[in-house]
VOMIMAR-240711 format. One record per residue: residue in one letter; x, y, z of N, C-alpha, C in turn. Coordinates in nm, 2 decimals. Example, Ala and Ser with C-alpha at 12.3 -4.5 7.8 and 13.67 -1.06 7.14 Angstrom:
% VOMIMAR-240711
{code:a; neast:1.32; nnorth:-0.57; nup:0.78; caeast:1.23; canorth:-0.45; caup:0.78; ceast:1.32; cnorth:-0.33; cup:0.78}
{code:s; neast:1.28; nnorth:-0.22; nup:0.71; caeast:1.37; canorth:-0.11; caup:0.71; ceast:1.29; cnorth:0.00; cup:0.79}
This chain:
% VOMIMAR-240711
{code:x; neast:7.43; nnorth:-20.82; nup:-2.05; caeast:7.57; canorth:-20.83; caup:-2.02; ceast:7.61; cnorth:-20.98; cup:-2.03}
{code:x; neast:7.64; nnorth:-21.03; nup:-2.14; caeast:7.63; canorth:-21.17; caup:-2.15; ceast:7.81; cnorth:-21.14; cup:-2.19}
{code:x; neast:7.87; nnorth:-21.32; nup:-2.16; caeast:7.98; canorth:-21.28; caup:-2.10; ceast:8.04; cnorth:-21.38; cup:-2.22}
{code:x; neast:8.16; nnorth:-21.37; nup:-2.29; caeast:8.23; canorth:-21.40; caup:-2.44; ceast:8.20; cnorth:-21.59; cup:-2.37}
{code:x; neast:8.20; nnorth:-21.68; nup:-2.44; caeast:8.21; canorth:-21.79; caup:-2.40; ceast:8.35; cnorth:-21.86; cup:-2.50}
{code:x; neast:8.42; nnorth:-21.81; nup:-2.62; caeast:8.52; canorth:-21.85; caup:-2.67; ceast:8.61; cnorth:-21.76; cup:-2.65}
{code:x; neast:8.63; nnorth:-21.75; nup:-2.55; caeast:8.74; canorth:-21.59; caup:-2.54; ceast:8.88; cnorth:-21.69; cup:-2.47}
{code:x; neast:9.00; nnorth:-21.64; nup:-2.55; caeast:9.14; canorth:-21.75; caup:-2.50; ceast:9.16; cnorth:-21.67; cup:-2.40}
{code:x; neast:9.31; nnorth:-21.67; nup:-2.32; caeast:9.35; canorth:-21.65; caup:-2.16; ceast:9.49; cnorth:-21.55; cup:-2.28}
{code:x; neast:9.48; nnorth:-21.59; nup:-2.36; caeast:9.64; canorth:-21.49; caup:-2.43; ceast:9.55; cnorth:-21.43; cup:-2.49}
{code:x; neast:9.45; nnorth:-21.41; nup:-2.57; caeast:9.35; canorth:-21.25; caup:-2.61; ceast:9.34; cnorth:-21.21; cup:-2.46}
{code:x; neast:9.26; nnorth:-21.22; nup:-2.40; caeast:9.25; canorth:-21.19; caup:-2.27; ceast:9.37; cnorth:-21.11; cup:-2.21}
{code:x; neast:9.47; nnorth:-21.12; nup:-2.19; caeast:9.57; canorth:-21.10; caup:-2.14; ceast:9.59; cnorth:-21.00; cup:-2.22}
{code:x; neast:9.64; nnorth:-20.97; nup:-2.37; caeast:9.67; canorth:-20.92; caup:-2.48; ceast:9.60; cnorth:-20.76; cup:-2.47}
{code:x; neast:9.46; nnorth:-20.80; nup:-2.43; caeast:9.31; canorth:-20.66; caup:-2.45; ceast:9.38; cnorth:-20.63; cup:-2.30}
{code:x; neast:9.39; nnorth:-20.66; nup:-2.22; caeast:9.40; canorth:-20.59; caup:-2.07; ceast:9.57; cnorth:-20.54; cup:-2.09}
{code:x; neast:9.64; nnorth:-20.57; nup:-2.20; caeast:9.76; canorth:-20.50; caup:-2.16; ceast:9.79; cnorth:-20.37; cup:-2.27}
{code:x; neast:9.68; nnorth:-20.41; nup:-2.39; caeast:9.70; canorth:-20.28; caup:-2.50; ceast:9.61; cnorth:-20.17; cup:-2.47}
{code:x; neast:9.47; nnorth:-20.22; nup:-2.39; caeast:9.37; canorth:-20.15; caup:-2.39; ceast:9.36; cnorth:-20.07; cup:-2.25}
{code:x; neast:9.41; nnorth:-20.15; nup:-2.14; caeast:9.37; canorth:-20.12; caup:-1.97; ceast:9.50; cnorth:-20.08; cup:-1.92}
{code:x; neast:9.65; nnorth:-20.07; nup:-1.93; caeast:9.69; canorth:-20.03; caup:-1.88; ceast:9.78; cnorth:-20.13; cup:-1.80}
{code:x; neast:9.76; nnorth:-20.28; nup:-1.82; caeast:9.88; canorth:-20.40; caup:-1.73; ceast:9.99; cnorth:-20.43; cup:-1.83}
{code:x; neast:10.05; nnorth:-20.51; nup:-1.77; caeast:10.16; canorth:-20.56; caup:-1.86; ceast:10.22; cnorth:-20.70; cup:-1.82}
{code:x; neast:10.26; nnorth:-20.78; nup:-1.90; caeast:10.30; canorth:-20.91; caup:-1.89; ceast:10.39; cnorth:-20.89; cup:-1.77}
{code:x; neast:10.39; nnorth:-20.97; nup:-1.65; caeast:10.55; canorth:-20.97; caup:-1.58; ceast:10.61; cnorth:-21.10; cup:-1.65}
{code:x; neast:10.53; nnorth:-21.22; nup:-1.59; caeast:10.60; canorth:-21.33; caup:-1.67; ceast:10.51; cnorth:-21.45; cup:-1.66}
{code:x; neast:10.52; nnorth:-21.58; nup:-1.72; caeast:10.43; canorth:-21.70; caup:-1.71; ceast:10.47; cnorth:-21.79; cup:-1.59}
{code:x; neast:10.39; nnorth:-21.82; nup:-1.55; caeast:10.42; canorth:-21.94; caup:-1.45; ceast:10.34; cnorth:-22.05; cup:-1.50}
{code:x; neast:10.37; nnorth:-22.16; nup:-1.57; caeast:10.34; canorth:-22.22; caup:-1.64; ceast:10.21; cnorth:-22.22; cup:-1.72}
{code:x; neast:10.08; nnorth:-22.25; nup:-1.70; caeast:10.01; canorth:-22.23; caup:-1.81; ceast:9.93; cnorth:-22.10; cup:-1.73}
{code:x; neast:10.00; nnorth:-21.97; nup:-1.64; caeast:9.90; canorth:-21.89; caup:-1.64; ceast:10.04; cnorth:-21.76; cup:-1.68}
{code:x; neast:9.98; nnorth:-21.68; nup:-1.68; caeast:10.04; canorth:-21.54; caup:-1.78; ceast:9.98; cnorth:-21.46; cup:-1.63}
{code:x; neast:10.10; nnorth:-21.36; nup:-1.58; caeast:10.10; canorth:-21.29; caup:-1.44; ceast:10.08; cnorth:-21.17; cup:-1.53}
{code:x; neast:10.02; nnorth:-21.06; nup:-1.49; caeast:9.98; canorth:-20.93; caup:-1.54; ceast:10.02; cnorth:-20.84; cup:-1.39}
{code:x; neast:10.02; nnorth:-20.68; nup:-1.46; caeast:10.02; canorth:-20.66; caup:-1.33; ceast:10.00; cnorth:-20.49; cup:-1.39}
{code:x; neast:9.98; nnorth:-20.39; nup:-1.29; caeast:9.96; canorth:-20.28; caup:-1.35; ceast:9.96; cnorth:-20.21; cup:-1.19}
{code:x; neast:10.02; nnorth:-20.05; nup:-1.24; caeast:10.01; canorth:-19.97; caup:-1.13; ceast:9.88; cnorth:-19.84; cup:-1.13}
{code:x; neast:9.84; nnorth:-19.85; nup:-1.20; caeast:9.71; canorth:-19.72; caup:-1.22; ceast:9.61; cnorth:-19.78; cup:-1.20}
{code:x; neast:9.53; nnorth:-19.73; nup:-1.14; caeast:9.50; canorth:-19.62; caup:-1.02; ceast:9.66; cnorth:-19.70; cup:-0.91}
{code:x; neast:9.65; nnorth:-19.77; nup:-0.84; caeast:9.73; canorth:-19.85; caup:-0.76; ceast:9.74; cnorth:-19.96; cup:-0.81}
{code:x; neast:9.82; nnorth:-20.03; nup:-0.72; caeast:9.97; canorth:-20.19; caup:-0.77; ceast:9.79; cnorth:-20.26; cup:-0.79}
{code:x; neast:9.82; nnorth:-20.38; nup:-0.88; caeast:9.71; canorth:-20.52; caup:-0.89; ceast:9.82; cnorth:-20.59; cup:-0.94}
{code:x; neast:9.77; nnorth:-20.73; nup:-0.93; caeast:9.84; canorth:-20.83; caup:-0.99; ceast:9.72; cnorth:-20.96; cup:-1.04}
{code:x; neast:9.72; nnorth:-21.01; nup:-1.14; caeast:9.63; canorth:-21.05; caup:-1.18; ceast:9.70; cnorth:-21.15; cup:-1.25}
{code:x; neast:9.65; nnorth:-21.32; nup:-1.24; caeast:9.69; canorth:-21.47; caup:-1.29; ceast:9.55; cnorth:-21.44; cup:-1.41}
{code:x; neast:9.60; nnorth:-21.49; nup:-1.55; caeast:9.50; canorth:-21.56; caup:-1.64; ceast:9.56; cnorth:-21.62; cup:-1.69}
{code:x; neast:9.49; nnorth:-21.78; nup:-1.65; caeast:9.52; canorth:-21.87; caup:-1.74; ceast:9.51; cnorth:-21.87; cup:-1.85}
{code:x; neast:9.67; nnorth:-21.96; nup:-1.96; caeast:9.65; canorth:-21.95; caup:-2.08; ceast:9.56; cnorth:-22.07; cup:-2.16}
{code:x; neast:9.49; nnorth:-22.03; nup:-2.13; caeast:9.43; canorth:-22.19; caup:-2.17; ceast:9.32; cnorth:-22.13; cup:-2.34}
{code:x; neast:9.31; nnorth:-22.20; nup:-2.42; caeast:9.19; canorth:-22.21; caup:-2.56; ceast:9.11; cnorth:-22.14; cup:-2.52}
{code:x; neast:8.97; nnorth:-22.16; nup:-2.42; caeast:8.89; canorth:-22.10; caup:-2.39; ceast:8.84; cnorth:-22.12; cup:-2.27}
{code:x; neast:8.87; nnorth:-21.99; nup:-2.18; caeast:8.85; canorth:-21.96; caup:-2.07; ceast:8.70; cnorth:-22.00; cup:-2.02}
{code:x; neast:8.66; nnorth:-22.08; nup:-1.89; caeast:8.56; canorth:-22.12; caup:-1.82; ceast:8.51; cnorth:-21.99; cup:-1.79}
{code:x; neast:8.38; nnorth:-22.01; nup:-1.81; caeast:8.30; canorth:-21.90; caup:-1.74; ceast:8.33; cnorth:-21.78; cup:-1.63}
{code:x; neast:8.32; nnorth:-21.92; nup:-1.52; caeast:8.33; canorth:-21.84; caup:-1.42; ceast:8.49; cnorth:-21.79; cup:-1.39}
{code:x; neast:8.57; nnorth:-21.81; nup:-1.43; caeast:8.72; canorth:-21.82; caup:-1.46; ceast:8.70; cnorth:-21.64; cup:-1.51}
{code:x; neast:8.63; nnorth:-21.63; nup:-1.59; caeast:8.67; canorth:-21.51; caup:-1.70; ceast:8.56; cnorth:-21.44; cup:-1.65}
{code:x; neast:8.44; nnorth:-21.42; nup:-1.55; caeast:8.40; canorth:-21.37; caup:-1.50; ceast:8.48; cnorth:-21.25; cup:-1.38}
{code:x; neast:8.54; nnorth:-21.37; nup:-1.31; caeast:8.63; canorth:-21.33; caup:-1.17; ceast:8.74; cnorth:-21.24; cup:-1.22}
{code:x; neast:8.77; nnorth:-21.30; nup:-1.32; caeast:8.89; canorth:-21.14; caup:-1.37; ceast:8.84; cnorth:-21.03; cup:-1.39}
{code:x; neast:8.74; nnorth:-21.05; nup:-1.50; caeast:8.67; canorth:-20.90; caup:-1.54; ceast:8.61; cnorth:-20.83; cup:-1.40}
{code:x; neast:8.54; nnorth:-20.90; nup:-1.35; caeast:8.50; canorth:-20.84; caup:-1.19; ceast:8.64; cnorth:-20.78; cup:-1.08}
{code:x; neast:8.76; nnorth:-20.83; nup:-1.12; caeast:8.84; canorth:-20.77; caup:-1.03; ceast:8.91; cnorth:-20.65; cup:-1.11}
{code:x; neast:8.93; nnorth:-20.70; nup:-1.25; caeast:8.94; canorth:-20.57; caup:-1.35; ceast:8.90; cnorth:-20.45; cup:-1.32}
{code:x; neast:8.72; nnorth:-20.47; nup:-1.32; caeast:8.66; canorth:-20.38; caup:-1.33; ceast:8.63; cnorth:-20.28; cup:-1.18}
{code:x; neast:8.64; nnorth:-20.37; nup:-1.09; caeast:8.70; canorth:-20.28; caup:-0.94; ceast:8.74; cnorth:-20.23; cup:-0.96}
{code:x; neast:8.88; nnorth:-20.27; nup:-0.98; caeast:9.03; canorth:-20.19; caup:-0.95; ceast:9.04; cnorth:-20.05; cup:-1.07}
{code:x; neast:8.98; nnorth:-20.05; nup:-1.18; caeast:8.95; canorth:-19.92; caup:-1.27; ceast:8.83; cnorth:-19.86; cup:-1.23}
{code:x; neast:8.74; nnorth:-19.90; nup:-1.16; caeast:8.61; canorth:-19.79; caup:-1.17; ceast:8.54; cnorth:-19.82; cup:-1.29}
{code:x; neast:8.55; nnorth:-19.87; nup:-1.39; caeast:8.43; canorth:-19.88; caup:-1.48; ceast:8.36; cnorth:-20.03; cup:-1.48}
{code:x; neast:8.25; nnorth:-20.06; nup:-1.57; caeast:8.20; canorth:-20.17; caup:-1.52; ceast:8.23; cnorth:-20.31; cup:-1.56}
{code:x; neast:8.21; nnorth:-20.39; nup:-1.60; caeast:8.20; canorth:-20.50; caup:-1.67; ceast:8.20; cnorth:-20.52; cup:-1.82}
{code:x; neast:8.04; nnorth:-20.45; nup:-1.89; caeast:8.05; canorth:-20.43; caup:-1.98; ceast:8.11; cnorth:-20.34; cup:-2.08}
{code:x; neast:8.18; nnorth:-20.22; nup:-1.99; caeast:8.31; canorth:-20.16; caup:-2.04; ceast:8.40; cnorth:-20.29; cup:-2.12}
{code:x; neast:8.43; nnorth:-20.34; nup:-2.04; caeast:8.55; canorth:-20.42; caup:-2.02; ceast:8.52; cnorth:-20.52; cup:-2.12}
{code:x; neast:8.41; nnorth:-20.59; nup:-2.14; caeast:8.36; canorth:-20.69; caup:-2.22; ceast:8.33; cnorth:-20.63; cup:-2.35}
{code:x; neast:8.28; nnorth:-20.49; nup:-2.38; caeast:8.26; canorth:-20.41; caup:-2.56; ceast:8.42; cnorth:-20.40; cup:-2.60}
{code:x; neast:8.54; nnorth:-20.40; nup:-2.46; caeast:8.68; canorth:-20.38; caup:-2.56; ceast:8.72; cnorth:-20.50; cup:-2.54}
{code:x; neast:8.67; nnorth:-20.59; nup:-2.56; caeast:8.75; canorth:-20.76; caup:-2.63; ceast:8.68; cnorth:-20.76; cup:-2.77}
């Protein structure tokens, strides 16, 4: 389960809104607000930055993958 190390914050954003079911609400400066109602409301900050820190792009996918029921590497084979 090794985790992307050049993955941007707008791919990122991009896969969680074509593939999972969120949607842009709007930017607050260099972060991109997501947000999705299925299963229930989440709201989720990813910075838009080149390439997302580790533990930065860990903490989403871990909240991601909460809030859907599937696991991590779900979430990491569809980037």
């Amino acid at each position: 389960m090794k985790t992307p190390r050049d993955l941007s914050g707008a791919r990122l954003a991009a896969c969680l809104c074509n593939r999972w079911g969120y949607r842009e609400v709007h930017q607050e400066g260099s972060h991109i607000i997501l947000e999705t109602s299925d299963p229930a409301f989440q709201r989720i900050a990813v910075p838009a930055h080149q390439a997302l820190r580790v533990g930065t792009l860990s903490a989403i996918l871990r909240a991601v993958s909460r809030h859907k029921g599937v696991t991590r590497q779900v979430i990491i084979d569809s980037l």
